[in-house]
C-alpha positions in Angstrom: 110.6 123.3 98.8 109.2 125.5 96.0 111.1 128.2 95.6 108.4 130.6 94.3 107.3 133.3 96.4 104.4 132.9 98.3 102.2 135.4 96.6 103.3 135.4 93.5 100.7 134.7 90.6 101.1 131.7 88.7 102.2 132.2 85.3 99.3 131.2 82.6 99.9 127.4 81.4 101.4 126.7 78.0 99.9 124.3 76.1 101.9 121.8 74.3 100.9 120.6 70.6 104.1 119.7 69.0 106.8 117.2 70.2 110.0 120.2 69.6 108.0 122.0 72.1 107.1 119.1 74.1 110.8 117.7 74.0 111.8 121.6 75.6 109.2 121.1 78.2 110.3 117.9 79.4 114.3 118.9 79.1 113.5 122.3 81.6 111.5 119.7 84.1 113.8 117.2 84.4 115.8 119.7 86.1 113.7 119.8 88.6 113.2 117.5 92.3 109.3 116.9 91.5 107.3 117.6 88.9 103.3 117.3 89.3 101.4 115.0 87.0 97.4 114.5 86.0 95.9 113.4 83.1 92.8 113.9 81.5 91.0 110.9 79.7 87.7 109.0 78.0 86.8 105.6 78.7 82.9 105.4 78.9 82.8 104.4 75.2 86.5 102.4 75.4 87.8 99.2 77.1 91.7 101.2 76.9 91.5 104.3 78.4 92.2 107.1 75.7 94.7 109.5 76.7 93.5 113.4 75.6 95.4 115.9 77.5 98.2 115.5 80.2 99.1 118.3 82.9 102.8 118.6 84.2 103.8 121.2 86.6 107.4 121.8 87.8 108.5 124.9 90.3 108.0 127.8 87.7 106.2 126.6 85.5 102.8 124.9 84.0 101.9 123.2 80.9 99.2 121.4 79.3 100.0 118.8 76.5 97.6 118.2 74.0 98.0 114.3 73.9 95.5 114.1 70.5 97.6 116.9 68.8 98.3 115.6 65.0 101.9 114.6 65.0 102.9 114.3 68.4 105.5 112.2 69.5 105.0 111.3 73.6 108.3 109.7 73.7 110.0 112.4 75.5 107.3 112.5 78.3 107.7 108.6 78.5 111.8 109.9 79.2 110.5 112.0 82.1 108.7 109.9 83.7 111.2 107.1 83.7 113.8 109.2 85.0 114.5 108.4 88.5 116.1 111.6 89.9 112.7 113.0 89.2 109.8 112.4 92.0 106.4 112.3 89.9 103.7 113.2 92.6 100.2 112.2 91.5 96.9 112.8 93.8 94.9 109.2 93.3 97.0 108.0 90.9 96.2 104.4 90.0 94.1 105.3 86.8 96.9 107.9 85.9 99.5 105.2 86.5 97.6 102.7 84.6 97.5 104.9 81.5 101.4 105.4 81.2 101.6 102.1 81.7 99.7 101.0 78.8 101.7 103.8 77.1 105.4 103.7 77.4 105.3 100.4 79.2 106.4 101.0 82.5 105.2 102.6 85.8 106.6 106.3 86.6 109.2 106.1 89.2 110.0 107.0 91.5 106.2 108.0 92.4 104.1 109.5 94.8 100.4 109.9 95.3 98.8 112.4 97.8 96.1 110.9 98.7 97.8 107.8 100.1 100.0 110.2 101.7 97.1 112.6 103.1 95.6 109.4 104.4 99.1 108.9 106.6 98.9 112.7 107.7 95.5 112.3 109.0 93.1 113.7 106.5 90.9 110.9 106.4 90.0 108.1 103.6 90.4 109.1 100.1 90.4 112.6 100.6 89.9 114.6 97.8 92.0 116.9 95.6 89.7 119.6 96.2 90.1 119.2 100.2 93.5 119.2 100.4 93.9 122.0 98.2 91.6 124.5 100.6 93.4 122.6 103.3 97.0 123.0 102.3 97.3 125.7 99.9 94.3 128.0 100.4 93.0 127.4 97.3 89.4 126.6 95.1 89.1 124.2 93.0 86.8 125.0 90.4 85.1 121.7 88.9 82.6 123.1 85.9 84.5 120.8 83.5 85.1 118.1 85.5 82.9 116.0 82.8 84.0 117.9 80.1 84.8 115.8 76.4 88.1 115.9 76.8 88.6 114.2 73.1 86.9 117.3 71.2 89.1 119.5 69.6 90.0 122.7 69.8 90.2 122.5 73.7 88.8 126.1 75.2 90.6 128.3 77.8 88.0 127.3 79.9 89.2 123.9 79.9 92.9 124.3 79.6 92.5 126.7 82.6 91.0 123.4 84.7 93.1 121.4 83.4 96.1 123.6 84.7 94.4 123.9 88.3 94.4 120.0 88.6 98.4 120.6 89.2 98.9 124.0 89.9 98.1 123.6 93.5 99.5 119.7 93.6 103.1 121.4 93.9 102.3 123.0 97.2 100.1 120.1 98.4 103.2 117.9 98.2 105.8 120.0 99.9 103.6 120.6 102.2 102.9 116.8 103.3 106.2 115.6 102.9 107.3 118.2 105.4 104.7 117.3 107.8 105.1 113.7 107.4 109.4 114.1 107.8 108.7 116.0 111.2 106.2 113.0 112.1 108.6 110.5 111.2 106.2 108.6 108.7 107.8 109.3 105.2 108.7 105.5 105.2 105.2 104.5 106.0 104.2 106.6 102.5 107.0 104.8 101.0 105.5 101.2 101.6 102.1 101.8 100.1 103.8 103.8 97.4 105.5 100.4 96.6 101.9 98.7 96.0 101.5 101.6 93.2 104.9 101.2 91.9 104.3 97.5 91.2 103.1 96.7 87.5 101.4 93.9 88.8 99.2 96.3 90.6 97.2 97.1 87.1 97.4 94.0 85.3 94.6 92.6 84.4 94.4 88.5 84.4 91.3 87.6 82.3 91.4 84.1 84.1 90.9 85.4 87.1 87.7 87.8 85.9 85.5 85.6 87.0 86.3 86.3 91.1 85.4 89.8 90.6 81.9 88.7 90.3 81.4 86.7 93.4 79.1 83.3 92.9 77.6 82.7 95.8 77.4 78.9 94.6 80.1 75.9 95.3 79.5 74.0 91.9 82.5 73.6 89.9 80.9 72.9 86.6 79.3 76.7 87.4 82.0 78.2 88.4 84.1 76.6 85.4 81.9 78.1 83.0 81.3 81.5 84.5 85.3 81.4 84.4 85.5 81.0 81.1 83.0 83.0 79.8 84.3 85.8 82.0 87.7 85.4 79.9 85.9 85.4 76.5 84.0 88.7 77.3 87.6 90.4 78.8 89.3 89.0 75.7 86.6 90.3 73.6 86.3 93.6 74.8 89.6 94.1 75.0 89.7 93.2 71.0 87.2 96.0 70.1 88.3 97.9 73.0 84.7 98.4 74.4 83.9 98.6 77.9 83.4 95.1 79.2 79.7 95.7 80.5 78.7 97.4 77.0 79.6 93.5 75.4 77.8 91.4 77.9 76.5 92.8 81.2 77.8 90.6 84.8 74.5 89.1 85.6 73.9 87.7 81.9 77.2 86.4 82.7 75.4 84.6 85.6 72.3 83.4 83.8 74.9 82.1 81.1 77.0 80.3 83.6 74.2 79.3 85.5 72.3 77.9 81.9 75.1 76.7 79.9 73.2 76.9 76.4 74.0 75.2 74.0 72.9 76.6 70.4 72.2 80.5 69.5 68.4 79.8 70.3 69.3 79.3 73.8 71.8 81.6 74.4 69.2 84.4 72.9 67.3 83.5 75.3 69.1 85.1 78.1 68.7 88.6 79.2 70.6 91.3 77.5 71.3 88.8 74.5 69.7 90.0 71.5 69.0 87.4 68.2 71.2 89.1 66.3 74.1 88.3 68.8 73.2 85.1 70.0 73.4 84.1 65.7 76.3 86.2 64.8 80.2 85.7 64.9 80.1 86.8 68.6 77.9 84.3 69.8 79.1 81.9 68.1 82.8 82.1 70.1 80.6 82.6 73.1 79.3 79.3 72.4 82.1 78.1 71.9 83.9 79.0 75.7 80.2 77.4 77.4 81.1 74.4 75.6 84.6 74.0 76.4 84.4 74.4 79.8 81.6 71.8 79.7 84.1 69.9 78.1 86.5 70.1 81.1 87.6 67.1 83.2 87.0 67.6 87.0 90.5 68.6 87.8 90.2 71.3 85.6 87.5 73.2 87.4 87.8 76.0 89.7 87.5 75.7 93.1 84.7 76.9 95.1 85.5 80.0 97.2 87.5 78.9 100.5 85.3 79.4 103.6 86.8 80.5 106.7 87.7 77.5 108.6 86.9 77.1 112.5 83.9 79.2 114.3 82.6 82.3 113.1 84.2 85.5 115.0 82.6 86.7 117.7 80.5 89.9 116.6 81.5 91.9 119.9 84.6 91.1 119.1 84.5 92.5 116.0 82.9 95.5 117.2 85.6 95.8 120.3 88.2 96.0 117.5 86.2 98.3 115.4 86.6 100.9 118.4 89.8 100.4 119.4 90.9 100.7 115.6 88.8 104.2 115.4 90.9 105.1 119.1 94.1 104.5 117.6 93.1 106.3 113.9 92.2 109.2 116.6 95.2 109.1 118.4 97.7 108.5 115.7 96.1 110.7 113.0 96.1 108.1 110.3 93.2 107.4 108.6 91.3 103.9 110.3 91.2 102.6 106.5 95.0 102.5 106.1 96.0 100.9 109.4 93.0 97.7 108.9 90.6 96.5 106.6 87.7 95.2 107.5 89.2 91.6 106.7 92.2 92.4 109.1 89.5 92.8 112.2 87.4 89.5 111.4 90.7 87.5 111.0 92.2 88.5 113.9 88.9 88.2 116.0 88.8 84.5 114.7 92.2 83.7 115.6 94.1 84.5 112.6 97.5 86.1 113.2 99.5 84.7 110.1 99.5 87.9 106.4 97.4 90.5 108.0 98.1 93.4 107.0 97.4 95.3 110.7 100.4 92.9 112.3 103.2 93.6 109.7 105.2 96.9 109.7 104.2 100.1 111.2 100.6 99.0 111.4 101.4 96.5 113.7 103.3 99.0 115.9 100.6 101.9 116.0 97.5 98.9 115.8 98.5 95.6 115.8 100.3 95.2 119.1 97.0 97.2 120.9 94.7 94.9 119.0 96.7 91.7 120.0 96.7 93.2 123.8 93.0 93.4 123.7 91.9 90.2 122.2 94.2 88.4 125.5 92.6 90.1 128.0 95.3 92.8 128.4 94.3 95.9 127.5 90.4 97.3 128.2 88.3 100.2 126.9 86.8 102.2 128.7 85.7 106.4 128.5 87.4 109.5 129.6 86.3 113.0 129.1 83.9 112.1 126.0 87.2 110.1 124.4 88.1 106.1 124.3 90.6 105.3 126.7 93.0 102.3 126.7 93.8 100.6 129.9 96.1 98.4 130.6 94.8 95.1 132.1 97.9 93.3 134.6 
């Protein structure tokens, strides 16, 4: 627990331009149990997320780091956040994560994020920063600069001041969940989903596989071969100029692309979004160049269509029946309903799918799973009591 007085005004933040003072910084807080971490970055005009300004907040003290400064060395914040006797607490970190990743190569550990713990407390989905910071520390979160340029220079007070806020109040947030959730006995359900953002793998980004995030709703090969590799090219490609991925070629000319196969820089101009100068330049050309090599591909080669689920449809009151039980048990357990099942979790096990969900592993399966099983054999009913679902057991 923070040792601070509870009234006490927070010192003003220090912000960090060289790497001597930087080095200092990171020396005092790896003293500490926890420091609290946040970033602040630009990636509407980037494929890589550029770094600008990082926020670090141990018991007594707050500092902003001036990621841009001239000179800087970030080697001894890399040091920091690889050092295990240190708990880096995050609030919605898997864009924060992802950035030290790309930077010192390695995830921070050990980790954890407030949200995903806030979820387990009974807070609701995704709750935000904000919330828990009224919630948990009494506290206002002002957000004028939430969509400030964090990439000009000099930064104002104005912004250093928000920036400083985004972990100010993170310290008490944390100390105060982890104390709720050790009474509760659900630390080591935090721990299992903080495993899933601990996980490089997590963040890695497999250009072969770009092509699922766009969902063909088609079952030809020869298409889908295509839209997989022009899918690679354009996360290849933007990842070479480092320019967001929809800036090089939008999804849906992706599509038409996949869907037309051209041939020569005629054709290929003649899809939407694909101006003459592209279609004839260097670009197009190793566009081109992907369309026909996946033409090229034997049958073996090609992707397979999209697995349907095998068997008869689940039943939609089914579906629904498990949809009210899992917002009972959210109720009654004060976890939030997205956490314990996803929406895939209900329609597999309302087909008759019990093998990898999610719902019947763990400590879902113990405050959902086992109640979800009982209902779908006829062993536990619903019914209404006082304005509140009721479960009843069914002999």
């Amino acid at each position: 627990m923070s040792r601070r007085p509870p009234h006490a005004p927070e010192p003003a933040p220090a912000l960090v331009s060289t790497t001597d003072d930087l080095a200092a910084l990171c020396a005092r807080l790896r003293a500490e149990p926890f420091v609290a971490v946040d970033t602040e970055f630009m990636r509407e005009r980037t494929y890589w997320p550029e770094l600008c300004v990082v926020q670090l907040a141990g018991e007594r003290e707050v500092a902003v780091i001036d990621a841009l400064a001239p000179g800087l060395d970030l080697a001894p914040l890399g040091a920091l956040l690889a050092d295990r006797a240190v708990t880096k607490v995050f609030h919605a970190a898997r864009q924060d994560v992802e950035i030290f990743l790309l930077r010192f190569g390695a995830v921070p550990t050990p980790l954890f994020d407030t949200q995903v713990a806030a979820m387990v407390a009974g807070f609701g989905d995704q709750v935000s920063y904000d919330a828990l910071a009224r919630a948990l520390a009494g506290a206002h979160i002002d957000k004028a600069h939430r969509f400030s340029d964090w990439s000009a220079r000099p930064l104002s007070p104005a912004q250093i001041a928000y920036a400083a806020a985004d972990v100010t109040h993170l310290r008490r947030i944390y100390t105060a969940l982890t104390a709720r959730l050790e009474r509760e006995g659900r630390l080591e359900w935090v721990a299992e989903e903080m495993a899933v953002l601990a996980d490089p793998a997590t963040y890695r980004t497999d250009p072969e596989t770009a092509w699922e995030r766009l969902k063909p709703r088609t079952t030809n090969r020869r298409f889908l071969g295509v839209l997989r590799a022009v899918a690679a090219w354009r996360e290849r490609e933007a990842q070479r100029l480092n320019i967001p991925r929809q800036r090089l070629v939008k999804d849906e000319t992706l599509l038409e692309i996949a869907a037309t196969m051209p041939e020569t820089p005629a054709e290929l101009a003649r899809a939407r979004g694909i101006t003459e100068g592209f279609a004839r330049g260097k670009t197009g050309a190793s566009l081109l160049a992907a369309v026909r090599a996946a033409k090229a591909l034997p049958e073996s080669e090609l992707p397979e269509a999209p697995r349907e689920r095998r068997g008869p449809a689940p039943s939609p009151a089914l579906v629904a029946l498990l949809k009210v039980l899992l917002a009972a048990k959210s109720e009654e357990s004060h976890v939030a309903p997205r956490l314990l099942a996803s929406s895939e979790d209900l329609d597999r096990l309302a087909a008759g799918e019990e093998e990898d969900i999610p719902a019947l592993h763990g400590w879902r399966r113990a405050v959902f799973g086992e109640a979800a099983l009982a209902l779908k054999a006829g062993r536990l009913a619903l019914g209404v009591e006082e304005r509140r679902v009721k479960l009843i057991p069914v002999d």
